[in-house]
VOGU-3710 file (C-alpha; in Angstrom, 3 decimals, decimal comma):
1> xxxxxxxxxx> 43,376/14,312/-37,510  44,709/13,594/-41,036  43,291/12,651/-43,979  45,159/9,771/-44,377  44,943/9,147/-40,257  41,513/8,862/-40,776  41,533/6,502/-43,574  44,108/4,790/-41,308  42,306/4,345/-38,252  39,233/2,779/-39,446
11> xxxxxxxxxx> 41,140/1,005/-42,436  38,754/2,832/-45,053  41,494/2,163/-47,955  41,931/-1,517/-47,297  37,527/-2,158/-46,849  36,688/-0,618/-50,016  39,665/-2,272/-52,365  38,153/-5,465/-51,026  34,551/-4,632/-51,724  35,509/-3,292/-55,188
21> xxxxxxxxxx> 37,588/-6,655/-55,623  34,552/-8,716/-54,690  32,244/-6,723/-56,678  34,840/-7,328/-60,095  34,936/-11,229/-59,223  30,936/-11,546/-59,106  30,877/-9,544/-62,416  27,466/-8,219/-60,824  25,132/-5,889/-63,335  25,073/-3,136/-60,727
31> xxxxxxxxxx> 28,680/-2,873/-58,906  27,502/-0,111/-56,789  24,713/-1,576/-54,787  27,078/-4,337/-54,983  29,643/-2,479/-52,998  27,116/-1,359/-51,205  25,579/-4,742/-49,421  29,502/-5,726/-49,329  30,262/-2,742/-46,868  27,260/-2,896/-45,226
41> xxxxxxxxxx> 27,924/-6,713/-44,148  31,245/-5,342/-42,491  29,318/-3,683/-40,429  30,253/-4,505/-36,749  26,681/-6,276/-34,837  26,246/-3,966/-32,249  22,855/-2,585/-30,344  23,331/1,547/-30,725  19,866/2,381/-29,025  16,723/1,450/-27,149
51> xxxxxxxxxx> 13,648/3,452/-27,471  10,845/2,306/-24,754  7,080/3,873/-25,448  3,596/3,858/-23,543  0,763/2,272/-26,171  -2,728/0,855/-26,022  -3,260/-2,712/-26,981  -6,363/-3,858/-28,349  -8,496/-3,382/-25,153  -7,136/0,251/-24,451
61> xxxxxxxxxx> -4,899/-0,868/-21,740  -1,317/0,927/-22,059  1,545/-1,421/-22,769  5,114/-1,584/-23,492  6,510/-1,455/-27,365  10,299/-0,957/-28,068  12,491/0,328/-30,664  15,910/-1,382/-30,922  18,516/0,204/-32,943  21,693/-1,904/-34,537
71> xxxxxxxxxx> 23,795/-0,145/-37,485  21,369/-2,452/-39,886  18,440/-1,110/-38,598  15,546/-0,570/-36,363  13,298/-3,864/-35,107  10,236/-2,767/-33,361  8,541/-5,715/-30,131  5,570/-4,906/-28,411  4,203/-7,034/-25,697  0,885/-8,733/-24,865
81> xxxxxxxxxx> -1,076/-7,972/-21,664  -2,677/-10,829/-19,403  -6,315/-10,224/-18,435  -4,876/-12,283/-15,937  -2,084/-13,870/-13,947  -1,164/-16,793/-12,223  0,797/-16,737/-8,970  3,739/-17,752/-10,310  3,715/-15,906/-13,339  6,468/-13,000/-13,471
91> xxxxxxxxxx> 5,298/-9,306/-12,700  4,514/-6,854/-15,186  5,309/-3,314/-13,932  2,746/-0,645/-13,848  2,722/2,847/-12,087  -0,506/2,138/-9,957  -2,341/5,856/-9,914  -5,502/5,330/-10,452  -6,161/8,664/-12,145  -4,382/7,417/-15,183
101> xxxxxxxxxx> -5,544/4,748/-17,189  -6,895/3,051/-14,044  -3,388/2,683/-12,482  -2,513/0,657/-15,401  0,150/3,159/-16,868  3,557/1,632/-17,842  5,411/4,736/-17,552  7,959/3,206/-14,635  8,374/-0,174/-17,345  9,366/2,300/-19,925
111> xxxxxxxxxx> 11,480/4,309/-17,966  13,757/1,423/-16,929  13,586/0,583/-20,737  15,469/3,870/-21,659  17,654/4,576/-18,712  18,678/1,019/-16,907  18,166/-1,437/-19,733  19,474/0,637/-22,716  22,491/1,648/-20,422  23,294/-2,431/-19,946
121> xxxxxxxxxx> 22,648/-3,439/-23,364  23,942/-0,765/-25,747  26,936/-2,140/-27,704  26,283/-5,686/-27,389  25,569/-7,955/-30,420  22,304/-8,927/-31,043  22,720/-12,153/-32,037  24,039/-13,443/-28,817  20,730/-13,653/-27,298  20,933/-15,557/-24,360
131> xxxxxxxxxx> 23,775/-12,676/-22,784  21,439/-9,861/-23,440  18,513/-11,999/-21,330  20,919/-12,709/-18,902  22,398/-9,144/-18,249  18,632/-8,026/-18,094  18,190/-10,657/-15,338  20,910/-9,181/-13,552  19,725/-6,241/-13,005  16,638/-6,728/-11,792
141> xxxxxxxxxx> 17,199/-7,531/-8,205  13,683/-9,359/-7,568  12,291/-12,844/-7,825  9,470/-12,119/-10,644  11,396/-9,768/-12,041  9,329/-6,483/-10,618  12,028/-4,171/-10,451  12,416/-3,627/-14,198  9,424/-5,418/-14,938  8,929/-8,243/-17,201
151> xxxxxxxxxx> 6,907/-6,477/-19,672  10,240/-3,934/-20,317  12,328/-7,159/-20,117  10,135/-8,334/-22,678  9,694/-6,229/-24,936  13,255/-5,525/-25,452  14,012/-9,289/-25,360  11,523/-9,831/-28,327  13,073/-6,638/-30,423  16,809/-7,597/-29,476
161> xxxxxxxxxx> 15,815/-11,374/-30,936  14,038/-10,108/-34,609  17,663/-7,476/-34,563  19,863/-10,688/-34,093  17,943/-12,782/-36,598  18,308/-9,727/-39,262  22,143/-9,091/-38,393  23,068/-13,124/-39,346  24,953/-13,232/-43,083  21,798/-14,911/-44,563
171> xxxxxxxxxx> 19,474/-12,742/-42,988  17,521/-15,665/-41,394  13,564/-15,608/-40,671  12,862/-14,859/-36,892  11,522/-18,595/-36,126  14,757/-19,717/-37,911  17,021/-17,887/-35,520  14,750/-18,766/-32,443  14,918/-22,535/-33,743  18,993/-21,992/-33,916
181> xxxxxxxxxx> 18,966/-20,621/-30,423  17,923/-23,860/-29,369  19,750/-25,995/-31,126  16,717/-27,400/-32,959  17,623/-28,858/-36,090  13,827/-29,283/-37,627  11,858/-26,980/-36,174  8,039/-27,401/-35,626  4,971/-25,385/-34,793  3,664/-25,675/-31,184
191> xxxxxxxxxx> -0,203/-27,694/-30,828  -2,671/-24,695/-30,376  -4,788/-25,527/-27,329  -8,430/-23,992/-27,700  -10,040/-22,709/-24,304  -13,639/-23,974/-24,149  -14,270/-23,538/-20,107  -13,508/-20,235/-18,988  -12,525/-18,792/-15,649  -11,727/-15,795/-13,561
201> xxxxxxxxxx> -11,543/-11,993/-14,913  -11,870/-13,580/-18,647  -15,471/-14,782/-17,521  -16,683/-12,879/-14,442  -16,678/-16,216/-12,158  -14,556/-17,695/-9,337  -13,345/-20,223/-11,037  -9,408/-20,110/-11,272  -8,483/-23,855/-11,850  -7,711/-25,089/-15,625
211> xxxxxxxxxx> -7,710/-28,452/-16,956  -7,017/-30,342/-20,490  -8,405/-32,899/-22,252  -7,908/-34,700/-25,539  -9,718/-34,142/-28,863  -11,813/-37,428/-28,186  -13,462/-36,085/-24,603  -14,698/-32,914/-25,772  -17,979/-34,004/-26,383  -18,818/-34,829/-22,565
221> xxxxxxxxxx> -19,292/-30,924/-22,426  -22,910/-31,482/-23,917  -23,925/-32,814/-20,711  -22,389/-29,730/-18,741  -25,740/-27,619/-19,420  -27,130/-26,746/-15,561  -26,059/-23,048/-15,747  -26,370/-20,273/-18,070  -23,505/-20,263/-20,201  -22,313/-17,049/-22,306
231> xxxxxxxxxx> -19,001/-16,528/-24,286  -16,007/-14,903/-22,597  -13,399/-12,740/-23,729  -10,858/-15,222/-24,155  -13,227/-16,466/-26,602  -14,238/-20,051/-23,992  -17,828/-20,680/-22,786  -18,872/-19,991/-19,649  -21,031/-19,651/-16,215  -21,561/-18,556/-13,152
241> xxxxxxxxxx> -19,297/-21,068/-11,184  -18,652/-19,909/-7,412  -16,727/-22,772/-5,993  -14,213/-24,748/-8,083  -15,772/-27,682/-6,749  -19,081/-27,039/-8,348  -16,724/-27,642/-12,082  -15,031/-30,727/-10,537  -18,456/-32,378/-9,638  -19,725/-32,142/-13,391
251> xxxxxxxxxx> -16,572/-31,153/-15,801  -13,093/-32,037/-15,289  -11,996/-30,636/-19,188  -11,942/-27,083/-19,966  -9,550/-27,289/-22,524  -9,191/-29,019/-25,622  -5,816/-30,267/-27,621  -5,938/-31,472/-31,629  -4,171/-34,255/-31,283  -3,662/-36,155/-34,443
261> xxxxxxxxxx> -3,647/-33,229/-36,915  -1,123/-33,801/-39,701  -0,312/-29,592/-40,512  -0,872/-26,523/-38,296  -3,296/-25,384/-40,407  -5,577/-28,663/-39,615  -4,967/-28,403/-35,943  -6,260/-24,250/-36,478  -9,745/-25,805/-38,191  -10,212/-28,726/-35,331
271> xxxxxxxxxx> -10,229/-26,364/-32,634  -12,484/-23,454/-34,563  -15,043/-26,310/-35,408  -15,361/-28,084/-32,046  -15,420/-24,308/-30,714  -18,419/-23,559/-33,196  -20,392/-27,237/-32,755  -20,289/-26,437/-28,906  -22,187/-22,503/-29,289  -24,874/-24,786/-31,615
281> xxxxxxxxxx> -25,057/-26,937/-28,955  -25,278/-24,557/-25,836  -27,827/-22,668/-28,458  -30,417/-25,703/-28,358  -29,928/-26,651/-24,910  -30,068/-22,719/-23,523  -31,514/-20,262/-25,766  -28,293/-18,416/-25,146  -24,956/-18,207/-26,442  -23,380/-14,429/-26,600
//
């Protein structure tokens, strides 16, 4: 191939008088890195690479992290780990020998990340979110999505999603692009729900059931004092419960909402007070609280 075939075929000649034109109409300071941003926004959106690793998250359990690659960059996603799941919740993939890491290994998750995911998804445009979901969803041929498992699907759903919000002209922040995915005009932070009753793995007890409750009924807990009561790792109170039936008798909120709070940041300081009034309170009534 030519010189000028070359310049012909990806229409070199005709990108750069443009980008030289713009740069002479802005009358910008530094033309170069002018020219430069110019060229780099005709840049085509397109996913070039997925990178799937093994890591530990904060407990030492491996997990799933991802490097997506576009022509504008690399966006990193990690994902979190459940202590525990509900029954409906979708599966994450591990490799199950128990020689490794407990069987908790993610090596099949990151496989499918780099062979059967990356194969799908390289050369589609990031931005268009909702496709690259979708074509993950069709490969995976079960309900909970355990072939591929949904911590790959994840992970590279969360890096695909901070790629798309980086390749839009403005170079929008990530909750701005999530908001635009859903059509969301004025987009607000979620309530934070605070855990104050514990259950299952989290606290060494039976108890699996949750239930909510309003800022105004958290106080009944001072009367739920009949058991030793410690702190568990999802950071709720809690005892040794054997029957769920045992919490229904006596306590029918384990969880509390801050209703009423004007800014995130209020709704953040309701729910770390209450959390810190009820380890004075199990204190005085116990003796015990950690």
């Amino acid at each position: 191939m030519s010189v000028q075939e070359y310049l012909d075929k990806h229409m070199l000649s005709r990108k750069i008088e443009d980008a030289v034109n713009a740069a002479v109409r802005a009358k910008t300071s530094d033309p170069v890195l002018f020219i430069s941003n110019h060229m780099r926004k005709s840049v085509p959106s397109v996913i070039t690479k997925i990178i799937g690793r093994q890591i530990l998250d904060s407990r030492g359990i491996p997990t799933v992290e991802v490097d997506l690659f576009t022509n504008k960059g690399s966006f990193r996603a990690s994902v979190p780990s459940g202590h525990v799941s509900g029954m409906y919740e979708a599966v994450e993939l591990r490799d199950g020998d128990k020689g490794i890491y407990l069987g908790n290994s993610v090596t099949r998750a990151v496989k499918n990340i780099n062979e059967k995911i990356s194969e799908a998804l390289v050369g589609m445009d990031p931005t268009l979110q909702s496709q690259i979901d979708q074509a993950m969803i069709d490969l995976n041929k079960t309900e909970k999505k355990g072939e591929l498992g949904a911590n790959a699907m994840l992970a590279v759903s969360i890096a695909a999603c901070k790629a798309g919000a980086a390749e839009r002209e403005a170079r929008v922040p990530l909750y701005k692009h999530i908001s635009d995915l859903f059509g969301k005009t004025n987009p607000t932070l979620p309530v934070p729900a605070f855990t104050v009753i514990s259950g299952g793995k989290h606290a060494g007890n039976n108890l699996a059931i949750q239930f909510s409750t309003y800022w105004d009924d958290v106080k009944r807990l001072e009367n739920f004092m009949n058991s030793q009561v410690t702190i568990a790792t999802s950071l709720g109170f809690t005892c040794l419960i054997h029957f769920e039936e045992e919490i229904c008798l006596v306590l029918l909120e384990i969880m509390i909402l801050p209703i009423g709070a004007n800014r995130f940041e209020e709704a953040l300081q309701m729910g770390s007070e209450t959390y810190h009034h009820l380890k004075v309170i199990l204190f005085v009534r116990t003796n015990f609280w950690d």
